[in-house]
HTML snippet that shows the backbone in 3Dmol.js (N, CA, C, O; Angstrom):
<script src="https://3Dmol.org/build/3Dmol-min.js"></script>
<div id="view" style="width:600px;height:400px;position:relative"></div>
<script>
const pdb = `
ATOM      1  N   UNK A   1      62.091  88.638  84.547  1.00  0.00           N
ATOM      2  CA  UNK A   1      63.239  88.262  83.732  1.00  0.00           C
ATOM      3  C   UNK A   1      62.939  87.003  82.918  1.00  0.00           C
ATOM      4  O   UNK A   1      63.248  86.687  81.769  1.00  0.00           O
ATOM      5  N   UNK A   2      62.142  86.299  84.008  1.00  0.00           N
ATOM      6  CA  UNK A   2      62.022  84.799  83.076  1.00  0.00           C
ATOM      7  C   UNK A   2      60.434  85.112  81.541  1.00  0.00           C
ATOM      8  O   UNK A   2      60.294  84.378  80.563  1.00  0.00           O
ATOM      9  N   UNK A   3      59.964  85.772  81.713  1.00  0.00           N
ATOM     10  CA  UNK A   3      59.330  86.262  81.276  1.00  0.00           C
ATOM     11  C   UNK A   3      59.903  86.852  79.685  1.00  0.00           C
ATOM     12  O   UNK A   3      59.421  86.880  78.552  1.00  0.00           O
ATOM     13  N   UNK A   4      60.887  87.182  80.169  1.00  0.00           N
ATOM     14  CA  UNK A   4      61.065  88.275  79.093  1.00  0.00           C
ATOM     15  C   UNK A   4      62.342  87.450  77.982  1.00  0.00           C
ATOM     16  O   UNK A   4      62.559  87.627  76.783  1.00  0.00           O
ATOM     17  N   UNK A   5      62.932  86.628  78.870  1.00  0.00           N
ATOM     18  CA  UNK A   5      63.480  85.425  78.126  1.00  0.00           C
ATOM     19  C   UNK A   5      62.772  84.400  77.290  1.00  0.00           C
ATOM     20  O   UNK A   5      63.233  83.799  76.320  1.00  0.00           O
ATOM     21  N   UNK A   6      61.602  84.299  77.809  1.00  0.00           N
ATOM     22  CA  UNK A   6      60.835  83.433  77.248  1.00  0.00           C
ATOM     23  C   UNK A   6      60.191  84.127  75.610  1.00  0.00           C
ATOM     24  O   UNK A   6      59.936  83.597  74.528  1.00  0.00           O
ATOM     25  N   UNK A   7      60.119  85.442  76.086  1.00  0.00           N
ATOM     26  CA  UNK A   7      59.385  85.799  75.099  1.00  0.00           C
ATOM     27  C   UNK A   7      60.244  86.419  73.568  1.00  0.00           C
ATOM     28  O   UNK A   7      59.856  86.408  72.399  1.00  0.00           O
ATOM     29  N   UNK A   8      61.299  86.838  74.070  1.00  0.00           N
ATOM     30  CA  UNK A   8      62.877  86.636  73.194  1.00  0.00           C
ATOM     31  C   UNK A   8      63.062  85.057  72.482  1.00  0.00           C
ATOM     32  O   UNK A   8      63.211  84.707  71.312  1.00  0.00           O
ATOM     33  N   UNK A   9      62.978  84.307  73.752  1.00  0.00           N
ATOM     34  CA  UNK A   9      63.100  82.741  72.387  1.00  0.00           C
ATOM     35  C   UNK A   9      61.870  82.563  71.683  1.00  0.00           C
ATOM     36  O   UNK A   9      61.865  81.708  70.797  1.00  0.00           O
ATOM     37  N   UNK A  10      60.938  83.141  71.886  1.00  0.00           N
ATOM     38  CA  UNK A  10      59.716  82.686  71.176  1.00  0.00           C
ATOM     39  C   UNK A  10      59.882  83.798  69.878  1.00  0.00           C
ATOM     40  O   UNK A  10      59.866  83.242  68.779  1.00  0.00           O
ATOM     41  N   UNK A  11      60.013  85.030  69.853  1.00  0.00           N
ATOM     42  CA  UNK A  11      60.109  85.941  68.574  1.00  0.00           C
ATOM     43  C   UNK A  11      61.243  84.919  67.944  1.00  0.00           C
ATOM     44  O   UNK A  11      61.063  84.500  66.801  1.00  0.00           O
ATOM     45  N   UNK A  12      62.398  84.523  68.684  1.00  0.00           N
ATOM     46  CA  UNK A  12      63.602  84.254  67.657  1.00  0.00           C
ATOM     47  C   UNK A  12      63.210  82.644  67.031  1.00  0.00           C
ATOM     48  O   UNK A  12      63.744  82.303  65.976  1.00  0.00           O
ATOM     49  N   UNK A  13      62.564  82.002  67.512  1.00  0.00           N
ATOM     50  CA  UNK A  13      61.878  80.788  67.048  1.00  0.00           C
ATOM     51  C   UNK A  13      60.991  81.453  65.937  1.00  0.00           C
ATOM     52  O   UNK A  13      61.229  81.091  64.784  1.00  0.00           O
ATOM     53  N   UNK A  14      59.966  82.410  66.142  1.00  0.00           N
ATOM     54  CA  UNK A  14      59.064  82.469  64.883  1.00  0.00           C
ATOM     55  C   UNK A  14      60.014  82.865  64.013  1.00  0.00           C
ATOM     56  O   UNK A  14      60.241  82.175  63.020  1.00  0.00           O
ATOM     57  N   UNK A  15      60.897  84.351  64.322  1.00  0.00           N
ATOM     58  CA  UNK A  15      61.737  84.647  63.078  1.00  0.00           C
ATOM     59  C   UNK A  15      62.584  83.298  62.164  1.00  0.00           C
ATOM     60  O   UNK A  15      62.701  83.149  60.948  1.00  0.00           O
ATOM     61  N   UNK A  16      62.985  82.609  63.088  1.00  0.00           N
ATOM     62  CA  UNK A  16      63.604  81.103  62.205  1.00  0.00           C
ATOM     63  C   UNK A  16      62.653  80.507  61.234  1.00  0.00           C
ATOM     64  O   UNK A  16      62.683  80.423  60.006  1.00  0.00           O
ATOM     65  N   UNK A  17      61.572  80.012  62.370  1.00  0.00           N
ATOM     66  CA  UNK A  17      60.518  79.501  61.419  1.00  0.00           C
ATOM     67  C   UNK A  17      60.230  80.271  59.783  1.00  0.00           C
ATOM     68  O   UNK A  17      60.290  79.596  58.756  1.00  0.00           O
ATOM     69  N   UNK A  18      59.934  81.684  59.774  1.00  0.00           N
ATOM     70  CA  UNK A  18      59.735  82.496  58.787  1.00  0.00           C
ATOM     71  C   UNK A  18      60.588  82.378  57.753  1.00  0.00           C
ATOM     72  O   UNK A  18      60.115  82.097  56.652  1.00  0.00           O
ATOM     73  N   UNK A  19      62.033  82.573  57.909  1.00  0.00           N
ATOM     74  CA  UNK A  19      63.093  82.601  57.165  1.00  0.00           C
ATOM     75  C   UNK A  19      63.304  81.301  56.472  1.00  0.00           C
ATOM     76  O   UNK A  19      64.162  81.068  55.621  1.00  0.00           O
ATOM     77  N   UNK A  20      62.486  80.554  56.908  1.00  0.00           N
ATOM     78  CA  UNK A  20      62.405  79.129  56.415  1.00  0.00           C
ATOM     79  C   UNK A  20      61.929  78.711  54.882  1.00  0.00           C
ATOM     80  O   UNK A  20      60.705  78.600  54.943  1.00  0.00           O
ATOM     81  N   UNK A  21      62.491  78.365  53.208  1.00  0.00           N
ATOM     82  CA  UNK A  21      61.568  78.662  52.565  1.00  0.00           C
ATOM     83  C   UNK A  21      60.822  77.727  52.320  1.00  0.00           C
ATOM     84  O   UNK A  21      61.154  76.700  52.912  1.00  0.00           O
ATOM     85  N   UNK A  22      59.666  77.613  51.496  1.00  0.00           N
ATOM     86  CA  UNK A  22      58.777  76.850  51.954  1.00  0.00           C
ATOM     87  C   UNK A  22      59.369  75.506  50.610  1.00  0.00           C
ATOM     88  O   UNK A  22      60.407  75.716  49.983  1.00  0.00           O
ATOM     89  N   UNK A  23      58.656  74.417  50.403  1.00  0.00           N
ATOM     90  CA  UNK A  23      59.437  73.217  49.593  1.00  0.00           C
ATOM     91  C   UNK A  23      58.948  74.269  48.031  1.00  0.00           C
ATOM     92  O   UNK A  23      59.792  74.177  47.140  1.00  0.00           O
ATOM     93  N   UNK A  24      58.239  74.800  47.835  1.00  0.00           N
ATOM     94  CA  UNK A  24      58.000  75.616  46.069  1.00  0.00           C
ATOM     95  C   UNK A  24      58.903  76.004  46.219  1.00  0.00           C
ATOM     96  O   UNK A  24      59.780  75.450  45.556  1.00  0.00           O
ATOM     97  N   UNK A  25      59.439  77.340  47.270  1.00  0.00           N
ATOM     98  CA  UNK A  25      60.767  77.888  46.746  1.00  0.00           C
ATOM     99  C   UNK A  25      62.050  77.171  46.922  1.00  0.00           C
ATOM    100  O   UNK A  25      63.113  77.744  46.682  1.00  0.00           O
ATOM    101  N   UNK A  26      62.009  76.143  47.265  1.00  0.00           N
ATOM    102  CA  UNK A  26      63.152  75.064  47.486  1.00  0.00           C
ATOM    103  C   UNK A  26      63.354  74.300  45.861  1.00  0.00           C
ATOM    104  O   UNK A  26      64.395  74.149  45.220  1.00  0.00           O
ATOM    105  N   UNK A  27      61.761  73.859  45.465  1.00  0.00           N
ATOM    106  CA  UNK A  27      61.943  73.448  44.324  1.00  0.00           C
ATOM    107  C   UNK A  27      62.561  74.282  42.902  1.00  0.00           C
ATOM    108  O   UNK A  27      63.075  73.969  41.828  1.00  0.00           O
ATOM    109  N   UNK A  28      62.081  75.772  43.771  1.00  0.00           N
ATOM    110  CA  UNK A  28      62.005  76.783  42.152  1.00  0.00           C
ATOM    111  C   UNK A  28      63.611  76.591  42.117  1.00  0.00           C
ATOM    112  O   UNK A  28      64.220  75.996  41.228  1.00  0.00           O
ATOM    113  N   UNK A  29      64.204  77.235  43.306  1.00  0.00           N
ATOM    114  CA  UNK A  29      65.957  77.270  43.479  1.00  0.00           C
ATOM    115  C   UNK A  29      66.337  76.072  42.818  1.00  0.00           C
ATOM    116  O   UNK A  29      66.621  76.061  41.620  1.00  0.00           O
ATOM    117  N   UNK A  30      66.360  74.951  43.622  1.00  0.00           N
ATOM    118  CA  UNK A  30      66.962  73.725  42.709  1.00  0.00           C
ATOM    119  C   UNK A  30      67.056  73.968  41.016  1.00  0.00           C
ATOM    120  O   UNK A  30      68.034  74.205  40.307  1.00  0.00           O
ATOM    121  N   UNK A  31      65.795  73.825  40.726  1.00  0.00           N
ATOM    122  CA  UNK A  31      65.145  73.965  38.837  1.00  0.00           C
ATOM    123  C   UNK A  31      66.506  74.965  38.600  1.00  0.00           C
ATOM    124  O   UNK A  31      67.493  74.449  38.076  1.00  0.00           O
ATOM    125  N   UNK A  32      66.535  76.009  38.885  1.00  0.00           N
ATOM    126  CA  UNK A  32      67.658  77.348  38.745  1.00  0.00           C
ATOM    127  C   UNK A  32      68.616  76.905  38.486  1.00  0.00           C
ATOM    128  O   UNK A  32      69.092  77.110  37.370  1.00  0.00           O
ATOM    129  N   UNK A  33      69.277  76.115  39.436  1.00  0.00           N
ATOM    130  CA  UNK A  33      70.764  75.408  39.388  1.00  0.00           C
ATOM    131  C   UNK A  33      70.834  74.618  38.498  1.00  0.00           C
ATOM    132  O   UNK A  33      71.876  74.636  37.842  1.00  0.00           O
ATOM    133  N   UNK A  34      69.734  73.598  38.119  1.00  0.00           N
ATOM    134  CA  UNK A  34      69.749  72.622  37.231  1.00  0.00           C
ATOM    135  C   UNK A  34      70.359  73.197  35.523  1.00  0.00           C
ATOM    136  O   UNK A  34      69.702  73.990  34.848  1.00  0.00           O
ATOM    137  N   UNK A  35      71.602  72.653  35.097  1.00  0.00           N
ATOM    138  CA  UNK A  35      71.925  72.761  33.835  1.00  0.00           C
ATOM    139  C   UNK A  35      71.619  72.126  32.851  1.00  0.00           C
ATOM    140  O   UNK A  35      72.273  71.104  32.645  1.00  0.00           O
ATOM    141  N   UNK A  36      70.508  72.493  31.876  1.00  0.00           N
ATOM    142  CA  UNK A  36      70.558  71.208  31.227  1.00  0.00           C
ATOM    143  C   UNK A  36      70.747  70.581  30.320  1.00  0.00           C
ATOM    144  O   UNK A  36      70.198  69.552  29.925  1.00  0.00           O
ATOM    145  N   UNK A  37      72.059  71.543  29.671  1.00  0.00           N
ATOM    146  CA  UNK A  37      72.924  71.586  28.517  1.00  0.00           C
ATOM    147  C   UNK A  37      74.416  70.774  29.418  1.00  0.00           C
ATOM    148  O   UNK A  37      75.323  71.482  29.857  1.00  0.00           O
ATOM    149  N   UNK A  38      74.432  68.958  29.591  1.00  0.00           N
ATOM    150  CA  UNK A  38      75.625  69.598  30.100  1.00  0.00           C
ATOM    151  C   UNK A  38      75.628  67.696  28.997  1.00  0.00           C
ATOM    152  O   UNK A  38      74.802  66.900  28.551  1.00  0.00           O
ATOM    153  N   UNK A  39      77.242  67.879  29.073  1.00  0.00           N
ATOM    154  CA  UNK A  39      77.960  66.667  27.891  1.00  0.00           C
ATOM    155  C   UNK A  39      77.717  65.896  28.531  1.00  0.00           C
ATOM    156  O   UNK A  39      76.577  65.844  28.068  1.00  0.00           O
ATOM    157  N   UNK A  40      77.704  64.886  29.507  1.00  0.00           N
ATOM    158  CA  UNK A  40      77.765  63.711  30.292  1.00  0.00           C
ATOM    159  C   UNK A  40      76.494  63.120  29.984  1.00  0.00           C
ATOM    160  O   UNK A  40      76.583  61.898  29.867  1.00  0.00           O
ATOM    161  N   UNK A  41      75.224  63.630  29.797  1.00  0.00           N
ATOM    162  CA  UNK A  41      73.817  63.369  29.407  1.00  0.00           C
ATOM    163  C   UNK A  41      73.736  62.783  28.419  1.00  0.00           C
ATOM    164  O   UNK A  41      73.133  61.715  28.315  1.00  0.00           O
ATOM    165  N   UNK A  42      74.583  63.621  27.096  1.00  0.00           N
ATOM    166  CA  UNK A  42      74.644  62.988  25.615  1.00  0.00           C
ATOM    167  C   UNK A  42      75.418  61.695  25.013  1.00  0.00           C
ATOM    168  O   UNK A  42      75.627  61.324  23.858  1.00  0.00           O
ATOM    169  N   UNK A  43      75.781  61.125  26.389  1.00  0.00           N
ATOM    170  CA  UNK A  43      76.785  60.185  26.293  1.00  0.00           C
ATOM    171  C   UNK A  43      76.060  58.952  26.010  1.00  0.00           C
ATOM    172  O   UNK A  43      74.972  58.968  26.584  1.00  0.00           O
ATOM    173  N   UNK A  44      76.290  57.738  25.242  1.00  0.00           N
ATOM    174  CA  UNK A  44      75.707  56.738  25.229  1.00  0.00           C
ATOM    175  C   UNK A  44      76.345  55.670  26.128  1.00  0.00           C
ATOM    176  O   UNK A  44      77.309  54.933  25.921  1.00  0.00           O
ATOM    177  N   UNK A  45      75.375  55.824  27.391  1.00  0.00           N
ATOM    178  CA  UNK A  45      76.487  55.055  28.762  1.00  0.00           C
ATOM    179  C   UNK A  45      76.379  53.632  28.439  1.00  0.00           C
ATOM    180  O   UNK A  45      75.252  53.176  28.249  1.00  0.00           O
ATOM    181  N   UNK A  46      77.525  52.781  28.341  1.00  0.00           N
ATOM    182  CA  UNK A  46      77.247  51.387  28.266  1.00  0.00           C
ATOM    183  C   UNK A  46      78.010  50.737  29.709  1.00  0.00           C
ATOM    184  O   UNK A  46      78.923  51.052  30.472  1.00  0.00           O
ATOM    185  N   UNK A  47      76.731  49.322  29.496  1.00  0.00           N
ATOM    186  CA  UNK A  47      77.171  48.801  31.524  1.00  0.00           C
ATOM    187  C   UNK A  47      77.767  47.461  31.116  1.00  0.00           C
ATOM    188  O   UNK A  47      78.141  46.665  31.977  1.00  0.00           O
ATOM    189  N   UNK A  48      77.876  47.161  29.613  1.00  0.00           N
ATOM    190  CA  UNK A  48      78.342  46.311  29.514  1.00  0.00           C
ATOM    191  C   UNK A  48      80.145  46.539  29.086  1.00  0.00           C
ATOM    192  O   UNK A  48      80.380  47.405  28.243  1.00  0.00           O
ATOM    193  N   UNK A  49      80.923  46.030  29.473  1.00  0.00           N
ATOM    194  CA  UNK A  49      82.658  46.587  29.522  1.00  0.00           C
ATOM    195  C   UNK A  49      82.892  46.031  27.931  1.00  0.00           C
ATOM    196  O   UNK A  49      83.525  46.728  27.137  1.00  0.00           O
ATOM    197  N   UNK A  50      82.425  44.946  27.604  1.00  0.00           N
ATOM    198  CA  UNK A  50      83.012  44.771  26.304  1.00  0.00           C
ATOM    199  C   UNK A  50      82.243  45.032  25.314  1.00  0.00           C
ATOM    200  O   UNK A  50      82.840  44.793  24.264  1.00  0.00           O
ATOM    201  N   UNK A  51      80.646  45.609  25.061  1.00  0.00           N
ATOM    202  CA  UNK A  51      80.394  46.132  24.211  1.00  0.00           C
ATOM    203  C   UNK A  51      80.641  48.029  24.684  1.00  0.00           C
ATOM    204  O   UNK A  51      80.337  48.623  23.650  1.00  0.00           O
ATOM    205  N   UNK A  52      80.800  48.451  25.115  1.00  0.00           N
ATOM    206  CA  UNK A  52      81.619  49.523  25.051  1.00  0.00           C
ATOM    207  C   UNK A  52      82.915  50.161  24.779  1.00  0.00           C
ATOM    208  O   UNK A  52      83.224  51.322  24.511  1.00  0.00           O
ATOM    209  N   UNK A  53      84.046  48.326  25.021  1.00  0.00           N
ATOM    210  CA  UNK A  53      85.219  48.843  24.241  1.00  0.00           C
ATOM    211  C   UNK A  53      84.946  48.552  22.544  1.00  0.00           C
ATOM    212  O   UNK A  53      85.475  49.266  21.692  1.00  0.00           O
ATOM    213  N   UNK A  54      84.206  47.605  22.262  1.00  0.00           N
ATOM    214  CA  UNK A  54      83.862  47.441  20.817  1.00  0.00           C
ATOM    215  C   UNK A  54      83.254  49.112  19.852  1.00  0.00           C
ATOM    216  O   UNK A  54      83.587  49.579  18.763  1.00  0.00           O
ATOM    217  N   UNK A  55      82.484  49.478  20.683  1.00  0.00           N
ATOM    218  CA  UNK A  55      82.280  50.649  20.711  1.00  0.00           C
ATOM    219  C   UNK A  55      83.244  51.641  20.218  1.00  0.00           C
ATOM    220  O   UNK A  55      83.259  52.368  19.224  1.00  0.00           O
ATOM    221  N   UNK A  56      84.053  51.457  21.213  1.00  0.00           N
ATOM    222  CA  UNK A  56      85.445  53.022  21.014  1.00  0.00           C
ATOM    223  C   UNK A  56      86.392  51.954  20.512  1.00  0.00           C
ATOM    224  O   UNK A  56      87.547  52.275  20.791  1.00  0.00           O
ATOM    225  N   UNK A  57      86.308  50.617  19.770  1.00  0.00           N
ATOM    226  CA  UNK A  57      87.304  50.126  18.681  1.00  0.00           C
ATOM    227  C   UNK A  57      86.918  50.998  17.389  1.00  0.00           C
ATOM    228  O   UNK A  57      87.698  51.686  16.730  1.00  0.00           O
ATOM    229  N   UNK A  58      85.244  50.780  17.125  1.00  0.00           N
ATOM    230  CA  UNK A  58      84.590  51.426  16.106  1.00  0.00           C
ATOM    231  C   UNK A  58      85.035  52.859  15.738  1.00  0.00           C
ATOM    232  O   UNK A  58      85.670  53.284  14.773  1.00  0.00           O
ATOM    233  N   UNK A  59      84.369  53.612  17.075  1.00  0.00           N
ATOM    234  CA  UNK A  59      84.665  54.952  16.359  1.00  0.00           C
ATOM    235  C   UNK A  59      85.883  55.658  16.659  1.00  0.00           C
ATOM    236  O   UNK A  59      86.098  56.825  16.331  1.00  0.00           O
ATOM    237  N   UNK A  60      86.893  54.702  17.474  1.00  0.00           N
ATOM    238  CA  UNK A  60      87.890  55.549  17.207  1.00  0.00           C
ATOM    239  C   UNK A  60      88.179  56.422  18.144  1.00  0.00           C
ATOM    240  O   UNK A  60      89.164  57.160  18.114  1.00  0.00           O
ATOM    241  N   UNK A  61      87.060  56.371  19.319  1.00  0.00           N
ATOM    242  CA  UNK A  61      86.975  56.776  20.745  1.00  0.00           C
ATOM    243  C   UNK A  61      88.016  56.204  22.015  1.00  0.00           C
ATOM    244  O   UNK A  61      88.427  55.044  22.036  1.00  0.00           O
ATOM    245  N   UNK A  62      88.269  56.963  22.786  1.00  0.00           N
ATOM    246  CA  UNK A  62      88.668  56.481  24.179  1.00  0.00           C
ATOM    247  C   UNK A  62      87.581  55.785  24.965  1.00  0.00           C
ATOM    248  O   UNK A  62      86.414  56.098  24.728  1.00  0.00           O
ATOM    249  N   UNK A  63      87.780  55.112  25.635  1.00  0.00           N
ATOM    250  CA  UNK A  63      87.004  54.262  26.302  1.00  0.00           C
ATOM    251  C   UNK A  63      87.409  54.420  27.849  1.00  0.00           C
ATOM    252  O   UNK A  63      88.398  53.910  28.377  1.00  0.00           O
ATOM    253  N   UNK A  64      86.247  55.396  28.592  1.00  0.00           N
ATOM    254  CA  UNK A  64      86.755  55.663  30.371  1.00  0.00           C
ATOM    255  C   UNK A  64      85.838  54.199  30.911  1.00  0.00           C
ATOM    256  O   UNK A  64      84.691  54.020  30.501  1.00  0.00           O
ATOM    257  N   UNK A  65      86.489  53.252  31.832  1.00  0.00           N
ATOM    258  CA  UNK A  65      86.256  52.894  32.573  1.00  0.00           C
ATOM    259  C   UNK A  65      85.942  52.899  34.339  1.00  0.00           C
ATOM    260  O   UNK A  65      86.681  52.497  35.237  1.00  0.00           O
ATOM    261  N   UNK A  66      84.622  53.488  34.426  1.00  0.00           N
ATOM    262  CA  UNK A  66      84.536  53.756  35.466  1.00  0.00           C
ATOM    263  C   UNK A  66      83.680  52.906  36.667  1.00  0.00           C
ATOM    264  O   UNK A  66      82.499  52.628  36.460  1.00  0.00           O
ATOM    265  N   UNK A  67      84.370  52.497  37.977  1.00  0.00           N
ATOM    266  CA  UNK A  67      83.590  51.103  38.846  1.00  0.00           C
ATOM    267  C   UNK A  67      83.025  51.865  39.874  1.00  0.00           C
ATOM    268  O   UNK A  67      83.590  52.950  40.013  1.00  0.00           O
ATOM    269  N   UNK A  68      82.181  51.672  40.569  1.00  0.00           N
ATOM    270  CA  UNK A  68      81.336  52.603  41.498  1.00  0.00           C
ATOM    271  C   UNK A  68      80.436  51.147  42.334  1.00  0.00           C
ATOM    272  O   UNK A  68      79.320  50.755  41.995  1.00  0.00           O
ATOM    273  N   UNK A  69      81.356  50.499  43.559  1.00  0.00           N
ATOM    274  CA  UNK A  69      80.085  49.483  44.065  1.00  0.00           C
ATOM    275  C   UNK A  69      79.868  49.995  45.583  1.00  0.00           C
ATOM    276  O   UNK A  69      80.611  50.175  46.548  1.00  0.00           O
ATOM    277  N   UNK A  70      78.524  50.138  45.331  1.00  0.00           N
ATOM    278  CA  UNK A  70      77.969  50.726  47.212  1.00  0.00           C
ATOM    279  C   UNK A  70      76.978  49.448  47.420  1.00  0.00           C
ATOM    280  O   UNK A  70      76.572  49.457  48.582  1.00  0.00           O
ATOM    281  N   UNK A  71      76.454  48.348  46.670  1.00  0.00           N
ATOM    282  CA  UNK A  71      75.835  47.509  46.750  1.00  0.00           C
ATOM    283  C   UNK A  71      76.561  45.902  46.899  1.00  0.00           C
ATOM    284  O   UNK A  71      77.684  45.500  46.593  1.00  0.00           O
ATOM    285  N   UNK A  72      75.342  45.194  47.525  1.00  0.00           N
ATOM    286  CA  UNK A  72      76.236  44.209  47.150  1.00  0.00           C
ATOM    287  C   UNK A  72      75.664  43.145  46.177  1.00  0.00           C
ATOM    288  O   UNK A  72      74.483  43.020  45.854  1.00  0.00           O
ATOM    289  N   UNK A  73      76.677  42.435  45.788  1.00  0.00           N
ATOM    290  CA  UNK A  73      76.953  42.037  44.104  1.00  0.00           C
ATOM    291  C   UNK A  73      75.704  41.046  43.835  1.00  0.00           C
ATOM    292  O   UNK A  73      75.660  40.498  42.733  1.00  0.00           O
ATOM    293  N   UNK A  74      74.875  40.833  44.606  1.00  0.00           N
ATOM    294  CA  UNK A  74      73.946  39.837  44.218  1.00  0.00           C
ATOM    295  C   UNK A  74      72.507  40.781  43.689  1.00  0.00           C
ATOM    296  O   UNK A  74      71.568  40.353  43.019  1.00  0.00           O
ATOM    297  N   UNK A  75      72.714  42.313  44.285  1.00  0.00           N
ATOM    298  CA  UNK A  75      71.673  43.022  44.179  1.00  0.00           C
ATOM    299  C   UNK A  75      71.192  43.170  42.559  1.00  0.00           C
ATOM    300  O   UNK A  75      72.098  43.755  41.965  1.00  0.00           O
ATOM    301  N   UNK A  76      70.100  42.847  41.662  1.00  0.00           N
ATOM    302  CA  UNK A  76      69.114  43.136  41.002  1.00  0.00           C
ATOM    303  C   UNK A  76      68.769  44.579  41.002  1.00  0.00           C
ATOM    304  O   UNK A  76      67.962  44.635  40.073  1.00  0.00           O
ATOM    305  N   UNK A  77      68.881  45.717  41.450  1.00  0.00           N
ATOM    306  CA  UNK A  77      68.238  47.125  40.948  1.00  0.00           C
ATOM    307  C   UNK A  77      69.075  47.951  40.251  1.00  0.00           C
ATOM    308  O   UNK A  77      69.292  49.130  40.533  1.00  0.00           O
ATOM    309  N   UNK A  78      69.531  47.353  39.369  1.00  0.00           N
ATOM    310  CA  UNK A  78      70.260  48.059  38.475  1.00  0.00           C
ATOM    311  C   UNK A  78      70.564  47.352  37.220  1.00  0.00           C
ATOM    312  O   UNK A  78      71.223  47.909  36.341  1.00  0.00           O
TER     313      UNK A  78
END
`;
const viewer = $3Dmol.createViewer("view");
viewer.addModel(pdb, "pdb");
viewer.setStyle({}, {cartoon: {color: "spectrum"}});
viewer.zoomTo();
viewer.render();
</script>
């Protein structure tokens, strides 16, 4: 019995392993999903707040203000 258990988790371990895809077809899938027609790209992002409302004074644009802090404020990589 113990035998035959053993040898059941070992097929169902290789079958996992197998079904596994390898990082190419991980990469190809990703590439697939990737859109790369999308509006947010064509945007001219500004990090500065007041030359960006000067910006959408100019053309006449809305101006989204958006704040995003996961760092803290002394950090340099950005």
């Amino acid at each position: 019995m113990k035998a035959l258990l053993v040898t059941v988790f070992a097929l169902a371990g290789a079958a996992a392993l197998a079904a596994q895809p390898t990082p190419d077809e991980m990469e190809k899938e990703a590439r697939s999903l990737r859109v790369d027609d999308v509006a947010w790209r064509g945007i001219a992002w500004k990090s500065c707040l007041l030359e960006g409302l000067a910006e959408a004074k100019k053309t006449g644009k809305p101006a989204i203000l958006w704040i995003f802090i996961d760092r803290p404020v002394n950090d340099e990589r950005c």
